[in-house]
C-alpha positions as CSV (number, residue, x, y, z in Angstrom):
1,X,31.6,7.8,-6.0
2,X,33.4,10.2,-3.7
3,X,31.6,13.1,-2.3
4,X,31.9,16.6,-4.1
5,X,33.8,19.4,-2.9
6,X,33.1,22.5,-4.6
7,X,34.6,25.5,-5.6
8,X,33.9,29.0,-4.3
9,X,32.6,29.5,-8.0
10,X,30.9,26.9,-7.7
11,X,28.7,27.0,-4.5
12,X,28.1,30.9,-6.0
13,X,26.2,29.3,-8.6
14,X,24.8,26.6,-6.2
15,X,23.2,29.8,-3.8
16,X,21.7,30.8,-7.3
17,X,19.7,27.9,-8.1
18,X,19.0,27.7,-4.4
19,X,17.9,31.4,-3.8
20,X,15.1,30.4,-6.3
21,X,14.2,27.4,-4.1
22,X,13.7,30.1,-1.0
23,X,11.9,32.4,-3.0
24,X,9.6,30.0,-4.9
25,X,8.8,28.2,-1.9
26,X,8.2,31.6,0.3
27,X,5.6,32.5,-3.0
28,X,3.5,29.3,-2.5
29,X,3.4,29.7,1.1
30,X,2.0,32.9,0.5
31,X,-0.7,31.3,-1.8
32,X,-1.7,28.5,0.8
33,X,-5.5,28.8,1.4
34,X,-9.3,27.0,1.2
35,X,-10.3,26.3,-2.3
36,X,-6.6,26.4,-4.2
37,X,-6.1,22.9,-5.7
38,X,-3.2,21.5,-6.1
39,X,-2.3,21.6,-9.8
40,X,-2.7,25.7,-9.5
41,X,0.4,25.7,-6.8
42,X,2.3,23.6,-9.5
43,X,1.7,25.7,-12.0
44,X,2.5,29.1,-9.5
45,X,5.6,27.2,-9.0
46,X,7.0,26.6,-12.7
47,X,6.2,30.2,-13.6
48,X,7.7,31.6,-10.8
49,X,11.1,29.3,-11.3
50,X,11.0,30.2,-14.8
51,X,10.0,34.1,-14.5
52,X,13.1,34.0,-12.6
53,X,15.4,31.8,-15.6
54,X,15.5,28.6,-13.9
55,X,13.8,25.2,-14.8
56,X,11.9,23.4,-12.6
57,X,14.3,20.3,-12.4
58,X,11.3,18.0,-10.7
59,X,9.3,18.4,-13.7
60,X,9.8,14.8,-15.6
61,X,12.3,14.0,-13.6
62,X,12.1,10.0,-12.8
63,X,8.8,10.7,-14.5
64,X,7.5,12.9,-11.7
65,X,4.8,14.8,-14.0
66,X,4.6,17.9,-11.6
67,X,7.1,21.3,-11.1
68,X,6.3,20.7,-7.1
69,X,5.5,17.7,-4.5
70,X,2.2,18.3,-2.9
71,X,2.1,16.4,0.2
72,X,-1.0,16.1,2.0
73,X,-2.0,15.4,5.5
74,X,-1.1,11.3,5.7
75,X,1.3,11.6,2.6
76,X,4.7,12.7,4.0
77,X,6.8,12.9,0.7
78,X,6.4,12.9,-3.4
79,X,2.7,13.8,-3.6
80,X,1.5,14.6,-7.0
81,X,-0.1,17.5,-8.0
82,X,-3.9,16.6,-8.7
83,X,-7.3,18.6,-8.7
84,X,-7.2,18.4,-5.3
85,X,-8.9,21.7,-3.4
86,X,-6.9,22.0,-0.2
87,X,-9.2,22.4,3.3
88,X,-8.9,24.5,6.3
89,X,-7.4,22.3,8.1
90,X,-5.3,20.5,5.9
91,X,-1.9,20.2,5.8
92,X,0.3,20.7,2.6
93,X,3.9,19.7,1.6
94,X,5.8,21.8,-0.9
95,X,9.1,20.3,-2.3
96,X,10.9,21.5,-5.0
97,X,13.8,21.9,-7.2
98,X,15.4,23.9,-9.5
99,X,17.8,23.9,-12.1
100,X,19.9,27.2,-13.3
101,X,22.9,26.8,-15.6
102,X,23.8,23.5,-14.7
103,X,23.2,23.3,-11.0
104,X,20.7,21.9,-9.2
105,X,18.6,23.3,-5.7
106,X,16.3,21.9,-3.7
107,X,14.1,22.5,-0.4
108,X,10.6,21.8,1.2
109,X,8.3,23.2,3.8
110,X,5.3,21.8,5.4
111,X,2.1,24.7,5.6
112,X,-1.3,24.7,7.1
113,X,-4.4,25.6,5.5
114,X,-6.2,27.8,7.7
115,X,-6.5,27.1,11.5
116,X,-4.9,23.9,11.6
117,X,-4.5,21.8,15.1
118,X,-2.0,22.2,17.9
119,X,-1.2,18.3,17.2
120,X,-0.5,19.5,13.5
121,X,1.1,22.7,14.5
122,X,3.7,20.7,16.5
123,X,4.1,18.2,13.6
124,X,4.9,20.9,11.6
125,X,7.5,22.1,14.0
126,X,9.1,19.1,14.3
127,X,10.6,18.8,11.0
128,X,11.0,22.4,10.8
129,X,13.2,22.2,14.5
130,X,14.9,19.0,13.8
131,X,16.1,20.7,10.0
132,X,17.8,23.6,12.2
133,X,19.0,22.3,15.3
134,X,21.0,19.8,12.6
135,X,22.2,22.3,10.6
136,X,23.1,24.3,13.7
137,X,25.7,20.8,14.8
138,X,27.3,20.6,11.6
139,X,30.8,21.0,11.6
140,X,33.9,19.8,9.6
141,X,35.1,16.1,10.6
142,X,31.7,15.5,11.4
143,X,30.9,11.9,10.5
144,X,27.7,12.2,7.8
145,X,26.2,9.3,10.3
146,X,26.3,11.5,13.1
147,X,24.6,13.8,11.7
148,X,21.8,11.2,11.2
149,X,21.9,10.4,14.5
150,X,21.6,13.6,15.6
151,X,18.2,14.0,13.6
152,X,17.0,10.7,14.9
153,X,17.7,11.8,18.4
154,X,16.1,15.0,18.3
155,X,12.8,13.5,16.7
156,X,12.4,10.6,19.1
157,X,12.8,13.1,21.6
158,X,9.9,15.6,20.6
159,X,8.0,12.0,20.2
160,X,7.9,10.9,16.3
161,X,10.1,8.8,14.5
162,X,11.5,9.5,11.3
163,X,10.3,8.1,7.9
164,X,12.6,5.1,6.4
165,X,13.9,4.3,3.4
166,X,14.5,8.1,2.4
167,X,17.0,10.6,3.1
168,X,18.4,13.6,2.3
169,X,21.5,13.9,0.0
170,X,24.4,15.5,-2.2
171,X,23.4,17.6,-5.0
172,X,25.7,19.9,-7.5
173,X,25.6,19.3,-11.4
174,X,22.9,16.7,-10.4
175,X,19.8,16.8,-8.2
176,X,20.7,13.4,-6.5
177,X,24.7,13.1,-5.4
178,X,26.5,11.3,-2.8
179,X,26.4,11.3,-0.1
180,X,23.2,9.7,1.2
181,X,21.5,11.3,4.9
182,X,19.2,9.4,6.3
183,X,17.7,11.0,9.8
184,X,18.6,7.6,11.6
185,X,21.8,6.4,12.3
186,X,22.0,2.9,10.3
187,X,24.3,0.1,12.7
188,X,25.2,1.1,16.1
189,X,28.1,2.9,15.5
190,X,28.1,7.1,14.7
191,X,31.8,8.0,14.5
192,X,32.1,5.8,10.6
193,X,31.8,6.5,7.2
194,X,32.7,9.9,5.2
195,X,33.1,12.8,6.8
196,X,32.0,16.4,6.0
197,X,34.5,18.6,4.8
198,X,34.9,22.2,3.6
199,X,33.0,23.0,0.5
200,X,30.7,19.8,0.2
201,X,26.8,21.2,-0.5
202,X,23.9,18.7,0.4
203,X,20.8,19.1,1.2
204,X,18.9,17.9,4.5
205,X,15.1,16.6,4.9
206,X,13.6,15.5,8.0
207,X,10.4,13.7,7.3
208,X,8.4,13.0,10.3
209,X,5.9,10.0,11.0
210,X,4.0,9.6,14.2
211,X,4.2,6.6,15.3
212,X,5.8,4.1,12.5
213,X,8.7,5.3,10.0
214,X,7.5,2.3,7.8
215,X,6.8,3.7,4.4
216,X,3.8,2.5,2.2
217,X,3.8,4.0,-1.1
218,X,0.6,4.5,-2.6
219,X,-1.5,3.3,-5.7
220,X,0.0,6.6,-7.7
221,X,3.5,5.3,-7.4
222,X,4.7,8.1,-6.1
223,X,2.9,9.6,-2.9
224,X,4.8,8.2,0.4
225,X,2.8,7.6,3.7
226,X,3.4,5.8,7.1
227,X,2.3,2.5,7.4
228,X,0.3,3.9,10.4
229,X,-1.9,6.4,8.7
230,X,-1.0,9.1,10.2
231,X,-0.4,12.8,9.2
232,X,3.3,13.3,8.3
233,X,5.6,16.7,7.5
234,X,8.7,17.5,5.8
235,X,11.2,20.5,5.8
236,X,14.3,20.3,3.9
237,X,17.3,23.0,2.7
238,X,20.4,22.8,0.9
239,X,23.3,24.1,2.6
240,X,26.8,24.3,2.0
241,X,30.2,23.8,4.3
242,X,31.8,27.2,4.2
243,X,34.3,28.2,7.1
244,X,33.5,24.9,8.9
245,X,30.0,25.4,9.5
246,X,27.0,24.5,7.2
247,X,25.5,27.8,5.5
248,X,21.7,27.5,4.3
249,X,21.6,28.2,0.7
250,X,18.3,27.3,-0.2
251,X,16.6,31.5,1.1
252,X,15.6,34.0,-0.3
């Protein structure tokens, strides 16, 4: 299937669904303390997306039962909202999606509870640095694969690897869409494959393992972790190609 290119009209209405994405995201964040369990931040989540006349597209979607992935400490990606009573100490990712007349937003942040680590704290920053430096390199005729490798490069060299077997992507009247970003560059060879154009909108997720991207998924079926144990994070926005650069849609 070829890759999307969108209308003005149409990333308009993208930055809508995707402005509730920054905003419900930047309301849990604010929430993030000892003693909050998990299935409160989901439900904080679905009424803020709805209060604001969106749909929380995770919810049911795959089968995912919850409006918001918790992820915490070892599990990097997809963790399921429980009883759960987050822990100074703890970290906590938060991805989400939302759905508003038809289109579709996404984007994720990894918080601390608390005083957290300077080993978590740089974690943290990892994902968060590797998520701008690669939007900050973005530019048409750009080959999607170097853009992984740019993510892959810029993790090994702040000393994690990425997670495999996942990977950012397209999204528009659907939350999944071509293309698909991983943050490693798959064969040898960078300059092949599609390349980004004007108006294409996807979204980019650097998932960050310590010291093995192997995935394990756990006895839920959904929570991902490393196969070596280890605390993960995530950070993820969905930005759009307007005048040759990429534009983050997914704030406030």
């Amino acid at each position: 299937m070829a890759i999307a290119i969108r209308k003005p009209n149409e990333i308009k209405a993208l930055r809508a669904a995707n402005r509730i994405v920054g905003k419900t995201l930047n309301h849990l964040k604010s929430q993030i303390k000892p003693g909050v369990a998990l299935k409160e931040l989901d439900k904080m989540c679905e009424d803020m997306i709805r209060s604001c006349g969106a749909i929380p597209s995770f919810k049911g979607l795959y089968g995912f039962s919850g409006s918001v992935c918790t992820s915490v400490n070892e599990v990097i990606i997809h963790g399921i909202p429980t009883d759960y009573k987050l822990q100074v100490g703890d970290i906590v990712g938060l991805d989400i999606g939302t759905q508003l007349d038809g289109w579709y937003g996404d984007g994720a942040i990894t918080c601390g509870v608390g005083e957290i680590s300077q080993a978590d704290q740089r974690l943290i920053a990892c994902s968060k640095d590797a998520l701008y430096f690669a939007i900050s390199q973005i530019t048409t005729g750009m080959h999607f694969k170097e853009l992984s490798a740019i993510l892959e490069q810029f993790i090994l060299e702040y000393g994690y690897v990425p997670l495999r077997g996942f990977c950012g992507h397209g999204i528009g009247r659907r939350p999944h869409e071509e293309p698909e970003i991983p943050n490693y560059l798959e064969g040898k060879k960078a300059k092949q494959g599609d390349k980004i154009k004007e108006g294409m909108v996807f979204c980019i997720e650097p998932m960050i393992c310590q010291k093995d991207g192997e995935p394990r998924i756990l006895e839920d079926d959904w929570s991902v972790v490393s196969v070596d144990g280890l605390r993960g994070s995530h950070y993820e926005h969905t930005v759009a190609i307007i005048n040759g650069k990429a534009e983050i849609l997914s704030v406030e």
